[in-house]
C-alpha positions in Angstrom: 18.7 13.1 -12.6 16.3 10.4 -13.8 12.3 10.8 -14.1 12.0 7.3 -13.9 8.7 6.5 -11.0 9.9 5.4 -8.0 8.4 1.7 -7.4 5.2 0.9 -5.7 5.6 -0.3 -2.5 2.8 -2.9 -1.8 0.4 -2.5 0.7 -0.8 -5.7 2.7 -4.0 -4.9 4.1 -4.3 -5.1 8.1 -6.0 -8.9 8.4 -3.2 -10.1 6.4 -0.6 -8.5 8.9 -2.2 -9.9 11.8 -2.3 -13.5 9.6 0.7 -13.4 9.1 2.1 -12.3 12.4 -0.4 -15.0 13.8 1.7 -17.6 11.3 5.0 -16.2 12.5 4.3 -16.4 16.2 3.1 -20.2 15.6 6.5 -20.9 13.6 8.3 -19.5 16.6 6.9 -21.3 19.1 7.4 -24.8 17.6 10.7 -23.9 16.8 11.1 -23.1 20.6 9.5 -25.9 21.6 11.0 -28.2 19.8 14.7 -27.1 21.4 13.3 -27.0 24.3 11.9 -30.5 24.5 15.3 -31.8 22.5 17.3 -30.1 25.3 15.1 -32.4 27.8 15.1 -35.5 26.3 18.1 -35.5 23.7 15.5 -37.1 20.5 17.2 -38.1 17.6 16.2 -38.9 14.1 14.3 -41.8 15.5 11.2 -40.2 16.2 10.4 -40.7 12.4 9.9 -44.5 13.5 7.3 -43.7 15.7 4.9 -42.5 12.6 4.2 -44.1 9.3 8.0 -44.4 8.3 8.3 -47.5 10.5 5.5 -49.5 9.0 6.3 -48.3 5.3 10.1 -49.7 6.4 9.0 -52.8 7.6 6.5 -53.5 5.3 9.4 -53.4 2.7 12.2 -55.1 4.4 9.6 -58.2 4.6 9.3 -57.8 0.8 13.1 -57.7 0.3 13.4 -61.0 2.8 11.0 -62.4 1.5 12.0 -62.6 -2.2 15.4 -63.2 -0.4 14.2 -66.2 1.4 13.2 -68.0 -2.1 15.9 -66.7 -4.4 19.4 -68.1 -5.0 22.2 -66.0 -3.3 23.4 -65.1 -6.8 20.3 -63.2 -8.2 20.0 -61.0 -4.5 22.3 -58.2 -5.5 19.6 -57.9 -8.8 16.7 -58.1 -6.3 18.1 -54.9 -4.2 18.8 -53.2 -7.2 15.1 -53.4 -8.3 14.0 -52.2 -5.3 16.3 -49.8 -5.2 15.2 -48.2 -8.3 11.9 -48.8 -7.8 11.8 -46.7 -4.3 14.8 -44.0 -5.7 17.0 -45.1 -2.6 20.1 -47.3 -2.3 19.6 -50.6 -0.4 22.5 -53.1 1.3 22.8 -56.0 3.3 25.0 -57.0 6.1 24.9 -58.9 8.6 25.0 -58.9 12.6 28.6 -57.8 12.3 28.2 -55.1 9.9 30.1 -57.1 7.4 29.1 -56.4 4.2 26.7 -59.3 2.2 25.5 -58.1 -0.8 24.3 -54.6 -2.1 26.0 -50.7 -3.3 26.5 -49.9 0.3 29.7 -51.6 0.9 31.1 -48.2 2.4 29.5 -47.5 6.1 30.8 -44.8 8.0 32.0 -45.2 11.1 29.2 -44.0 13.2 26.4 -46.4 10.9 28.3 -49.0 11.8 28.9 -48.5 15.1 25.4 -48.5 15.8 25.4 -51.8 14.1 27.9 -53.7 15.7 27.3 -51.9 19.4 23.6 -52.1 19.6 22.9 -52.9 23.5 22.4 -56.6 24.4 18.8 -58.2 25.1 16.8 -56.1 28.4 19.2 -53.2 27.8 18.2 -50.1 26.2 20.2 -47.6 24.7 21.4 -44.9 27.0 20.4 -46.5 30.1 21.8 -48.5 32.5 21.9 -52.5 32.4 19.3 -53.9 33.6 19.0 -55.2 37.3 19.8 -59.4 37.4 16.4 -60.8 38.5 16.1 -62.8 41.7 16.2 -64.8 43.1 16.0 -67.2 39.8 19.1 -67.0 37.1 18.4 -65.2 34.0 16.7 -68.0 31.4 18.2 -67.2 27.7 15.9 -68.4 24.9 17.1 -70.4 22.0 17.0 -66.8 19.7 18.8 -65.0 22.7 21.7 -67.9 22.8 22.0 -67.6 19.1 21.3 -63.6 18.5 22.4 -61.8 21.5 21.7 -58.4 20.2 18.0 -57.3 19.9 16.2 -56.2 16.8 17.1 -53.1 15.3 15.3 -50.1 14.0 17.1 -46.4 13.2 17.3 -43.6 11.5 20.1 -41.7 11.1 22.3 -38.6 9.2 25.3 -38.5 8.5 27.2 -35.2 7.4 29.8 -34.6 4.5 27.8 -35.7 1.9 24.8 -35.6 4.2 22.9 -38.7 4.0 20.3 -40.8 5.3 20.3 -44.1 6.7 17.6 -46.3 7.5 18.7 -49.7 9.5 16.4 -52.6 9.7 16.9 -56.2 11.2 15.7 -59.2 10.0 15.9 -62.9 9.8 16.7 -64.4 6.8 16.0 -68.4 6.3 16.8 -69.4 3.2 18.6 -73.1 2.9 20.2 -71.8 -0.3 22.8 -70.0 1.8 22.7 -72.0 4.9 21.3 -71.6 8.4 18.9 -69.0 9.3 21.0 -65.9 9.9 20.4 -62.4 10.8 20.9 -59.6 8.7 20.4 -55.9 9.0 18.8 -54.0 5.8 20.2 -50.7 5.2 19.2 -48.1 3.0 20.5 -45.0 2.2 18.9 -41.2 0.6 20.4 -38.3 -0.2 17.3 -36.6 1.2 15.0 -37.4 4.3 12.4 -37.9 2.1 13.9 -40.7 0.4 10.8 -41.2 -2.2 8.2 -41.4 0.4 9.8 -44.2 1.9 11.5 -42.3 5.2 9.5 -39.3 5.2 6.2 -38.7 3.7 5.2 -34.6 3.2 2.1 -35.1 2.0 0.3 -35.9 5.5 2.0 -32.9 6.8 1.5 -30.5 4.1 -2.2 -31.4 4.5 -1.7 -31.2 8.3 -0.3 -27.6 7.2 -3.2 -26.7 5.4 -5.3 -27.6 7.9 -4.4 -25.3 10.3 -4.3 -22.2 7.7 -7.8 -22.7 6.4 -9.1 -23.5 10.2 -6.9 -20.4 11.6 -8.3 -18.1 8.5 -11.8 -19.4 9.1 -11.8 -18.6 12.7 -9.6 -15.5 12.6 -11.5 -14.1 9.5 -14.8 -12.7 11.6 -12.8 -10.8 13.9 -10.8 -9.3 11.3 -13.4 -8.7 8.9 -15.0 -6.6 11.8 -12.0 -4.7 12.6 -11.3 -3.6 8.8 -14.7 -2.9 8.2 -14.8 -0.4 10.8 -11.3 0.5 10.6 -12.5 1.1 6.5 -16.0 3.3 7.5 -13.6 5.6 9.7 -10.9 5.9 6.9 -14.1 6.8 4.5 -15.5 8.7 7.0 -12.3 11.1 8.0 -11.9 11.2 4.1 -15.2 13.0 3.6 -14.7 15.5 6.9 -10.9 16.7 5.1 -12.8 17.4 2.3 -15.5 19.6 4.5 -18.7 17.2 4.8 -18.9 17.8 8.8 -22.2 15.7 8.9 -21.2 12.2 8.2 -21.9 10.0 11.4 -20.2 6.4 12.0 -23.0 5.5 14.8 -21.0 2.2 15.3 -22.3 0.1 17.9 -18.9 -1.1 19.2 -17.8 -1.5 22.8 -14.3 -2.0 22.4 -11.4 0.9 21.7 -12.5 0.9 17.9 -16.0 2.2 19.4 -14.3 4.7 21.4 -12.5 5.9 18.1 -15.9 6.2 16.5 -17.9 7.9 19.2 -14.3 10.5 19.1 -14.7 10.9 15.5 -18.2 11.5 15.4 -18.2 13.9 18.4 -15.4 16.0 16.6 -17.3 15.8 12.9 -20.3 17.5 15.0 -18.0 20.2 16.8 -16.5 21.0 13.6 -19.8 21.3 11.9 -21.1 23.5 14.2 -17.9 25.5 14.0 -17.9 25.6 10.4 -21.2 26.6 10.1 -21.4 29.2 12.4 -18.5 31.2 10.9 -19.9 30.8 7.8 -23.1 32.3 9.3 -20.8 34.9 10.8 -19.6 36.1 7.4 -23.1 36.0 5.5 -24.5 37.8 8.4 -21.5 40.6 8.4 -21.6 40.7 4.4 -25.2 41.1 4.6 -25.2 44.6 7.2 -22.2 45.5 5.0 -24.1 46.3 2.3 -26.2 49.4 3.3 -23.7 51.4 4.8 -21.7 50.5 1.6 -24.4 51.7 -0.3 -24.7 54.8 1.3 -21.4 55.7 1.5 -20.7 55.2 -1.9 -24.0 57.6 -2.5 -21.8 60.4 -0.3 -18.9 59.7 -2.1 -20.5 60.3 -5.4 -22.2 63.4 -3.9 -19.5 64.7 -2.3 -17.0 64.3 -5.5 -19.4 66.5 -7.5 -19.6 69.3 -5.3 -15.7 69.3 -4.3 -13.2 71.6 -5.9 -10.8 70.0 -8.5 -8.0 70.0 -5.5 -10.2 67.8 -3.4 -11.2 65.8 -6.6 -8.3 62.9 -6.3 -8.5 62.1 -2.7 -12.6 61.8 -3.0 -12.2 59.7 -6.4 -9.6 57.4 -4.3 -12.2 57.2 -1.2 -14.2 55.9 -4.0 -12.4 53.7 -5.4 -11.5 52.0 -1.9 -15.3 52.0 -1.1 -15.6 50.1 -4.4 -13.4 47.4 -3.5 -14.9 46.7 -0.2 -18.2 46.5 -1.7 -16.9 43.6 -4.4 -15.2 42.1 -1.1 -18.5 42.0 0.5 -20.4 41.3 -2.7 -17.8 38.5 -3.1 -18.1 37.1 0.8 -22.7 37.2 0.1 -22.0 34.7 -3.0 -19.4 32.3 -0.6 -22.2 32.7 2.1 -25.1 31.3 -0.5 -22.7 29.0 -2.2 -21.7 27.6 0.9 -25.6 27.4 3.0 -27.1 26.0 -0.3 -25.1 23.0 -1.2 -28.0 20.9 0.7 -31.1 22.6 -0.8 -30.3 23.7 -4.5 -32.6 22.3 -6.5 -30.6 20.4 -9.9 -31.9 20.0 -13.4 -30.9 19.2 -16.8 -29.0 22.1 -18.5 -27.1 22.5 -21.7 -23.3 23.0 -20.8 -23.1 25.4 -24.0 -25.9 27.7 -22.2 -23.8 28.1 -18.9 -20.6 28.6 -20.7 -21.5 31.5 -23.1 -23.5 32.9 -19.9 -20.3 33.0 -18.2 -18.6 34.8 -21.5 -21.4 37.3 -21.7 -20.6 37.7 -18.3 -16.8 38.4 -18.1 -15.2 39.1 -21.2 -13.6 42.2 -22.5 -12.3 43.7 -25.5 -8.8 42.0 -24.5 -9.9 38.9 -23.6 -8.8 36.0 -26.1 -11.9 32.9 -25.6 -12.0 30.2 -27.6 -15.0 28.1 -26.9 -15.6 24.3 -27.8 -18.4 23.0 -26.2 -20.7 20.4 -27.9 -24.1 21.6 -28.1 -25.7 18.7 -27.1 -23.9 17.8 -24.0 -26.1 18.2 -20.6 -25.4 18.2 -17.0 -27.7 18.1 -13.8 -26.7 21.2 -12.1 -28.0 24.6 -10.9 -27.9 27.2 -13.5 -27.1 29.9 -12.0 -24.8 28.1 -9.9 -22.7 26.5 -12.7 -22.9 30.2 -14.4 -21.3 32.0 -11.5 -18.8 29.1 -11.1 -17.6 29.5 -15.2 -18.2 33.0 -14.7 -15.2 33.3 -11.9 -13.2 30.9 -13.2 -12.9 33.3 -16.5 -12.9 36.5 -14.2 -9.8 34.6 -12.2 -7.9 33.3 -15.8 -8.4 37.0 -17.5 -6.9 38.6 -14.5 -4.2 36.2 -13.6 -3.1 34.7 -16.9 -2.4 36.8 -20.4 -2.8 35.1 -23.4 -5.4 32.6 -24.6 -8.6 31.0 -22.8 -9.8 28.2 -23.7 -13.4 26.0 -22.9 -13.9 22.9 -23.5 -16.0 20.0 -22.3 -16.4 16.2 -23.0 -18.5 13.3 -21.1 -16.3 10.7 -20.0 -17.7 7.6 -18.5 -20.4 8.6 -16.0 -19.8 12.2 -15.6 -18.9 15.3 -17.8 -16.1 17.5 -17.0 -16.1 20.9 -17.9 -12.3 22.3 -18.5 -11.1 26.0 -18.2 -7.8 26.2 -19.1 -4.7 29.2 -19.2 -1.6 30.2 -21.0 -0.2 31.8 -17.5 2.5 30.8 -15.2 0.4 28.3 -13.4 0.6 27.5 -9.6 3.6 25.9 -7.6 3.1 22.4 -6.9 2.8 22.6 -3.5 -0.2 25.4 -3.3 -2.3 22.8 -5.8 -4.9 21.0 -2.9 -5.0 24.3 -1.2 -6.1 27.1 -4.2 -9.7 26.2 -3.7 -9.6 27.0 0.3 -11.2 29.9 0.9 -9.4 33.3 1.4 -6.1 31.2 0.9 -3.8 33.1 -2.0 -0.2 32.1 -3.3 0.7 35.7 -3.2 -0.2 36.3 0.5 -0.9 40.3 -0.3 -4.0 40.8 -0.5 -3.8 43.7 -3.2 -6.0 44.0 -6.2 -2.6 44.3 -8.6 -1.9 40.5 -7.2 -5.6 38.7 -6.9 -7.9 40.0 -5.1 -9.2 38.3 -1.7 -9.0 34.4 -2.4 -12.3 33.6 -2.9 -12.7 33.1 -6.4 -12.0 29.8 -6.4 -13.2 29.0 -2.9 -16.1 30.0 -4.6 -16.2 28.2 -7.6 -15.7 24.6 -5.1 -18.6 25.7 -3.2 -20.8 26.1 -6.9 -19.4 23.0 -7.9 -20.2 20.7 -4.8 -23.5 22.1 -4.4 -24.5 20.7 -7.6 -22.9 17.2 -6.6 -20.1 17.8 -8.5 -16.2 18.0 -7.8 -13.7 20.4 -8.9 -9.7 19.7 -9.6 -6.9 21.4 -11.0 -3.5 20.4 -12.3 -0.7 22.5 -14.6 -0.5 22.5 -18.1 3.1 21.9 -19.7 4.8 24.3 -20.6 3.0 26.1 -18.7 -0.5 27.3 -17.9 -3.5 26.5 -15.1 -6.1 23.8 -15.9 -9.1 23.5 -13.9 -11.8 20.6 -14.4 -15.2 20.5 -13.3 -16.3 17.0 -13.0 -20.2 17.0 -13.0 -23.1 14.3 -13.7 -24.5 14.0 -16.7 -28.4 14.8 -17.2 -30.7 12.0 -17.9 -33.8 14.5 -19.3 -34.1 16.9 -21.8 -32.1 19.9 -20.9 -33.2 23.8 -20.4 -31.8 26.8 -21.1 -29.7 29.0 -18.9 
């Protein structure tokens, strides 16, 4: 099976979805439109005239005649092919009949010269019906009419298999080196609809294009901008209530659903708060009345194992040693309780990471224990000390217990921040458990025996520590194998104090 990552799927954010489903919907309904309004009036290719094709067209077939009109029949076919070079399309002449005069486009298809030869005689359009004969007076022909009975022409078509383009342009043409005045039809033909700029121009309608992005972005933008910002303050918001700050409030001022959302959240950040708080309340409170019948029960047990008889002995030392495990339960549950109702009113200051670390040792180790300590001397966090002490302190108590083998402590300062890191030679934690060791009373073993870990408050603990000296707390496993847990923590800007 291969390690190889997975690839990153990219994330658009929201205002570009909506952009671009505004884009989309736009493309759509031209593209609907424009069917719709072909299936009405049956437009062809001629449209093109009615914009700036038709003047750039004219404006060089008058050219062409004009040279035409002054240069010996001979030298015409060089005269196309200049132009035809110079404006990258193919240019022919023909006259009325679609015969061929001079010019590379001696080959018309059918339908191109159809539309020559059967354009619709003078007061006749095409498509329509002839026109009515005026009365009471006969029709009066002109002189042009008697000698040219089909009107100008102007066209655009396609033609399929090669595709091409054709543009067809009439003109007259009076030059006495070839005769009488005759008229002739300019064609010119493109591969493309483009046809160098002289049919089709993009550049007015990729301007047109950009136009209407950067004036839909512009007026789109403020509406989006206030959608993601809130949409952004929730996401931030929502983050910082799954990690367990209840009292952030969004306080948006919105009147819409979004505002609705916000009032929601903040009204369920405040139930949970008072929730949270009051079961933590609950278990200082029941910790704290705890103690003195612990206390004195552990007095009668100690009283009462001195004056039994050695057959009584083993069941008092076990009552004992029960009693001694609830009071570390409820000695453990007291330093969640202060951890926990502290975080906003522990008061931080420079201290030397070395301090809190052999603290911590002093604290915990044992004859069996295998520390090995690498702290520089001269790096200092703002923390609590005896917060940070009793953080290190379980973090060793939980590594000795859990994990045989070496200990080791270490810390650095990385960036902005210094991180502290406590690291095993045990058989780690599954994957899965990882975001959920430092919960409290949450265990991978779900006993809750001494012989497999005790209560799961260690590390719940050791969070609670952490945070309230506006730090954070992570862990990952070590390969092979082993636990690593970091404690990310600011660095002190003064000179730092003992523990």
């Amino acid at each position: 099976m291969s390690d190889a990552p997975s690839p990153r799927r990219v994330r658009l954010p929201l205002y570009g979805k909506i952009l671009v489903w505004f884009f989309l919907n736009l493309v759509i309904v031209a593209a609907v439109f424009a069917l719709l309004f072909n299936a009405q009036f049956n437009f062809n290719l001629d449209w093109f005239f009615f914009t700036g094709a038709r003047d750039r067209m004219e404006a060089v077939r008058d050219l062409i005649v004009g040279e035409l009109d002054t240069t010996a029949p001979d030298q015409w076919p060089g005269v196309l092919k200049r132009y035809s070079v110079a404006h990258r399309v193919r240019f022919g002449l023909f006259d009325d009949d679609a015969n061929p005069l001079v010019g590379d486009t001696a080959d018309l298809p059918e339908e191109v010269r159809q539309r020559i030869v059967e354009r619709p005689p003078w007061g006749q359009s095409s498509g329509a019906r002839p026109a009515p004969t005026p009365e009471p007076a006969a029709p009066r022909f002109t002189e042009q009419r008697r000698r040219w009975p089909r009107p100008p022409l102007r066209a655009l078509m396609r033609t399929a298999d090669p595709a091409q383009y054709w543009v067809l342009t009439s003109a007259r043409l009076d030059n006495v080196l070839a005769g009488d005045p005759m008229r002739v039809v300019l064609v010119a033909r493109s591969p493309s609809l483009s046809a160098g700029g002289l049919i089709f121009n993009p550049n007015p309608w990729l301007g047109l294009v950009a136009g209407v992005f950067i004036f839909s972005v512009l007026f789109w933008l403020p509406l989006l901008r206030g959608i993601t910002r809130t949409i952004g303050r929730m996401m931030h918001a929502t983050r910082q209530i799954a990690e367990g700050r209840f009292d952030v409030r969004l306080n948006l001022r919105r009147r819409d659903e979004l505002g609705g959302l916000a009032e929601s959240i903040d009204q369920m950040a405040a139930r949970l708060d008072g929730l949270v708080t009051g079961q933590k309340r609950f278990l200082g409170d029941i910790a704290h009345e705890l103690c003195s019948p612990l206390v004195r029960l552990q007095m009668a047990l100690g009283i009462l194992e001195q004056n039994a008889i050695p057959e009584q002995k083993p069941f008092v030392r076990s009552a004992s040693e029960k009693a001694a495990q609830i009071a570390a339960l409820v000695g453990e549950l007291l330093s969640f309780s202060k951890a926990e109702f502290g975080a906003s009113s522990v008061p931080l200051e420079p201290i030397r990471v070395a301090a809190a670390v052999d603290e911590a040792v002093r604290r915990e180790t044992t004859e069996a224990a295998d520390l090995r300590v690498t702290v520089p001397e001269d790096l200092t966090v703002s923390a609590n000390p005896e917060l940070l002490t009793r953080a290190l302190a379980n973090l060793l108590r939980n590594a000795i217990q859990h994990a045989p083998g070496p200990i080791t402590i270490g810390a650095e300062q990385r960036g902005g921040e210094v991180t502290v890191i406590v690291a095993d030679s045990g058989p780690g934690v599954p994957e899965a458990d990882l975001p959920r060791i430092f919960d409290a009373f949450y265990r991978v073993d779900p006993s809750r025996t001494r012989a497999t870990g005790g209560t799961g408050l260690g590390l719940a603990i050791v969070k609670s520590c952490v945070e309230s000296c506006a730090g954070t707390v992570t862990a990952r496993n070590r390969q092979p194998r082993g636990l690593e847990i970091q404690l990310h923590l600011r660095p002190a800007p003064e000179t730092p104090k003992g523990v």
